[in-house]
C-alpha positions in Angstrom: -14.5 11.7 3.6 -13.5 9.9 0.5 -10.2 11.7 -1.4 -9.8 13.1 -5.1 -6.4 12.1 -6.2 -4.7 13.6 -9.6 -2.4 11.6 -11.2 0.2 13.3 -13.0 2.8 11.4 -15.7 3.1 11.8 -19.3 3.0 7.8 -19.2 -0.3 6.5 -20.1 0.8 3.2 -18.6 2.1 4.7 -15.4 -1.1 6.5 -14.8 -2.9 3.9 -15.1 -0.7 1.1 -12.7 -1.1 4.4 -10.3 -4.6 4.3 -10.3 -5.1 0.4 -9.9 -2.8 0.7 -7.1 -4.6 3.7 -5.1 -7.9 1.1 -5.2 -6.4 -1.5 -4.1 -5.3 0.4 -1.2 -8.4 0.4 0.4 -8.0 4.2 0.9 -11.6 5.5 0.4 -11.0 7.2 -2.7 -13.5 9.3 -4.6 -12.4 9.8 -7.7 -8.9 9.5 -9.4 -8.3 12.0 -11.7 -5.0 12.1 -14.8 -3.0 14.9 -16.2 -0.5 13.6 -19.1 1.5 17.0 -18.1 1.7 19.8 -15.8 -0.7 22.3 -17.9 -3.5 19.8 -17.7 -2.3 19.0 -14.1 -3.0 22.9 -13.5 -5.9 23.2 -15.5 -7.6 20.3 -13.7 -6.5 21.7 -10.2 -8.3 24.7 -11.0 -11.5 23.1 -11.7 -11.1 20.2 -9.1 -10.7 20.5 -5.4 -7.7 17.5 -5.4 -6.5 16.4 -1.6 -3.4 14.4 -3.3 -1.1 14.6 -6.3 1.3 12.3 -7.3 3.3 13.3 -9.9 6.6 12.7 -12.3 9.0 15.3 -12.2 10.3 15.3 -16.1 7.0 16.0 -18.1 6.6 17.9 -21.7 4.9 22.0 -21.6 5.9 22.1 -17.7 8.4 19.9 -16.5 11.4 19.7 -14.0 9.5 21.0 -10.4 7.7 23.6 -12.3 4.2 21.9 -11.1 5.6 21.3 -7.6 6.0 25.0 -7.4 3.3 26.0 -8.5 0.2 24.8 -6.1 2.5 26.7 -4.0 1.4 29.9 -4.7 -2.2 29.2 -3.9 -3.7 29.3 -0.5 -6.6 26.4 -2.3 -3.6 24.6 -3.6 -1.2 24.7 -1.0 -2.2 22.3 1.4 -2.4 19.6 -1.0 0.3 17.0 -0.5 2.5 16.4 -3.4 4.4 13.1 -3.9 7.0 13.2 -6.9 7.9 9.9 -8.9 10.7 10.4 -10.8 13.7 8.5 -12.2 16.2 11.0 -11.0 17.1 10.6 -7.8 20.9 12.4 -7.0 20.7 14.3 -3.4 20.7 17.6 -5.6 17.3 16.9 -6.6 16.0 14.9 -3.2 16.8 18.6 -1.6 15.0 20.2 -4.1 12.0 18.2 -4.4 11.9 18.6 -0.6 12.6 22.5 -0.3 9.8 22.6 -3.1 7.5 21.3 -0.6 6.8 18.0 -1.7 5.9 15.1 1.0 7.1 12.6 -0.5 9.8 11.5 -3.4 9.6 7.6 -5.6 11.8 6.8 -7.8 11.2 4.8 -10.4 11.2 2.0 -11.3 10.8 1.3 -8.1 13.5 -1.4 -7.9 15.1 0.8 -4.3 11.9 3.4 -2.9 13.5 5.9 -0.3 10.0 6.9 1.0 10.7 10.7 2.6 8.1 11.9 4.8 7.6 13.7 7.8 4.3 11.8 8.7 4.4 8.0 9.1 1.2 7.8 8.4 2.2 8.9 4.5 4.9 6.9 4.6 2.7 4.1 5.5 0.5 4.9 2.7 3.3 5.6 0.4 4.8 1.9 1.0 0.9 0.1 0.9 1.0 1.7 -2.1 4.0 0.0 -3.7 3.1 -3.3 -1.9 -0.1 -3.3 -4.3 1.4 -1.9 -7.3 2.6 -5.5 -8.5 5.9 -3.6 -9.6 8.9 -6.0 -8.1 10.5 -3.6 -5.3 13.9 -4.6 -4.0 14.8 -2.4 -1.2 12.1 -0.2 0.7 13.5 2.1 3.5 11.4 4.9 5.0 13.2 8.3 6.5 11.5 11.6 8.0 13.6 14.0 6.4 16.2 15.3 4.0 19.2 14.4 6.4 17.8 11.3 7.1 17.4 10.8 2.6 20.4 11.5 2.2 22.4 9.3 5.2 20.3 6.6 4.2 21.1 7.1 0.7 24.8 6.9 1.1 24.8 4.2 3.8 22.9 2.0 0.2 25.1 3.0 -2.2 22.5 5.1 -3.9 24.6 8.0 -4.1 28.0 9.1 -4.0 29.7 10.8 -0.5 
């Protein structure tokens, strides 16, 4: 069955290196939809069934986790697997994205990816991904869960003990 992704940044650019990316992934893919924030993100949820969002964290009308939440409280919405891309990336906010519920955390810009996932099979998407995106990534390390974020993040320097 091919997927419906929504793409959710208030970058036009970003959206659209997202989207080039999620074709070239060979991922059968049926359509990719864009949100330039989390109202649109909501409205288009509502009117799409969506089997994948990726999504920035710091967006104008709802921003911070406010969309991460907020599929959440739907029983349509709350299987759907949320990845956040973000620039932050402090354990504070690696906890919360996680306790939130989403499967996955990028930062940008993608210079050192922590890829957090229980599956290796999203982790494995989440790297193809990257590997397509044309966007120079230094470091790439993969871990399964919060502890395993945040060890891997102080054992890189990526964030303070």
């Amino acid at each position: 069955m091919d997927s419906d992704i929504l793409v959710v940044d208030d970058s036009a650019a970003i959206r659209k290196i997202l989207q080039r990316v999620l074709r070239q992934t060979g991922m059968p893919i049926n359509e990719i939809h864009e949100a330039g924030d989390g109202q649109q993100a909501l409205d288009l949820l509502k009117a799409q069934k969506v089997h994948l969002v990726l999504s920035d964290i710091n967006m104008p009308t709802m921003g911070r986790l406010q969309l991460l939440a907020a599929p959440k409280t739907s029983a349509d919405w709350a299987p759907i697997p949320v990845v956040m891309i973000t620039t932050e990336g402090g354990e504070a906010r690696v906890a919360e994205v996680v306790k939130l519920g989403a499967v996955g955390y990028v930062r940008k810009p993608f210079t050192n990816v922590l890829i957090v996932d229980d599956s290796p099979a999203m982790r494995s998407f989440v790297r193809r991904v990257l590997e397509l995106s044309g966007i120079e990534v230094d470091q790439c390390m993969e871990a399964g869960n919060g502890v395993e974020a945040s060890k891997c993040c102080r054992r890189n320097g990526w964030m303070s003990s």
